[in-house]
C-alpha positions in Angstrom: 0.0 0.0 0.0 2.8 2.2 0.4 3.9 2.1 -3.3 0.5 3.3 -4.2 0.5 6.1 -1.1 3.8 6.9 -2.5 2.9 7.6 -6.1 -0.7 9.6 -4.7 2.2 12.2 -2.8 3.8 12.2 -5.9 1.1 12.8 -8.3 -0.4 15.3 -5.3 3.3 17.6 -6.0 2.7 17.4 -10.0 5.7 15.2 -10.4 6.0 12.2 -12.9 5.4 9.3 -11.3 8.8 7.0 -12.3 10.7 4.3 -10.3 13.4 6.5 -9.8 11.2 9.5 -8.1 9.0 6.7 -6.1 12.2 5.4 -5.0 13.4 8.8 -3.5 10.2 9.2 -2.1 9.6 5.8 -0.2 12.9 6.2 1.2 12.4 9.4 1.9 9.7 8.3 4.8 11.6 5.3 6.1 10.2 2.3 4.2 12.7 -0.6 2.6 12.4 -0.2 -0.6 11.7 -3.2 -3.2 12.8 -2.6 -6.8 10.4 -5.0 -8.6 7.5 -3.4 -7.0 8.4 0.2 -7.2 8.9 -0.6 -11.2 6.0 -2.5 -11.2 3.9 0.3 -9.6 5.4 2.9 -11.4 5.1 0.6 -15.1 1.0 0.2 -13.9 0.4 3.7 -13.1 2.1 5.1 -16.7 -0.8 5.5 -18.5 -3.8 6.1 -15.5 -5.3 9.3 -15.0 -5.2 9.5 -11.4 -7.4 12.3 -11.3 -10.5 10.5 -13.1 -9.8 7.5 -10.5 -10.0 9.9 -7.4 -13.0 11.5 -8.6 -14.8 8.0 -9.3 -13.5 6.6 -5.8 -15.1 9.5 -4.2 -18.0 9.1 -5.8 -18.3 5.4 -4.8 -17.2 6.3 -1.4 -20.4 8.5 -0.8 -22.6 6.0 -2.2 -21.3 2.9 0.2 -22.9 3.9 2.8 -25.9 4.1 1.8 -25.6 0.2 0.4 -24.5 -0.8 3.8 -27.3 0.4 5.6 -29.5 -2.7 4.1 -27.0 -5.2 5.8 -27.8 -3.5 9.4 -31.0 -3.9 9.4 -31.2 -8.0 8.5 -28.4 -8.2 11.7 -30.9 -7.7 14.0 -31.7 -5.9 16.9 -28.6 -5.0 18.1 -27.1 -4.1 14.6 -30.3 -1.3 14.4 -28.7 -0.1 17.9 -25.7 0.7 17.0 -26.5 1.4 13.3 -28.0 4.6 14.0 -26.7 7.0 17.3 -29.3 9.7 18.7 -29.7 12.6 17.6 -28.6 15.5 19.1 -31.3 18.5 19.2 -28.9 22.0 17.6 -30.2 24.9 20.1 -30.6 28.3 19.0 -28.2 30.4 20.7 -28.7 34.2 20.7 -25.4 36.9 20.6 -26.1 37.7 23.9 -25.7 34.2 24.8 -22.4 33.6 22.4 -20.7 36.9 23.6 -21.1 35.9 27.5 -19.5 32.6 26.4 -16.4 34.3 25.0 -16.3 36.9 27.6 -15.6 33.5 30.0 -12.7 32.4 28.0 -10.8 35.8 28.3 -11.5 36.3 32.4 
């Protein structure tokens, strides 16, 4: 997972992602280094658009919850207890209210 962490950071600073620069940059943070798998990383990531793969990831990521919340509910009881926390009521709080509050922190 590193390798691909590795390549994200360098992607992230607009620099080509290579076996040379991944190299640099996984030991850079500590991590022993294996040359078939920074090559191999780097040789699989060449022609990706890394950007169109974040934005469909995210994407996914917002919809999974919403396909989990089916799999709670046949778990049973105690699945619906933990599945969904109580809500907290938001109170309206007036200026008045807000400025006594910071007046507090400063004594």
């Amino acid at each position: 997972m590193e390798y691909i962490y590795g390549a994200m950071l360098l992607h992230k600073a607009g620099k080509d992602i290579t076996s040379k620069a991944l190299n640099a940059t996984l030991s850079a943070a500590g991590i022993t280094v294996d040359e078939s798998r920074v090559k191999a990383t780097a040789a699989a990531l060449k022609d990706v658009d890394i950007e169109k793969v974040i934005s469909e990831t995210q994407i996914a990521s917002a919809a999974a919850p919403t396909a989990a919340a089916p799999a709670a509910e046949s778990s049973g009881e105690k699945a619906n207890e933990e599945a969904a926390p109580a809500k907290e009521e938001v109170k309206a709080v007036s200026e008045e209210e807000v400025s006594e509050g910071l007046g507090a922190l400063f004594g």
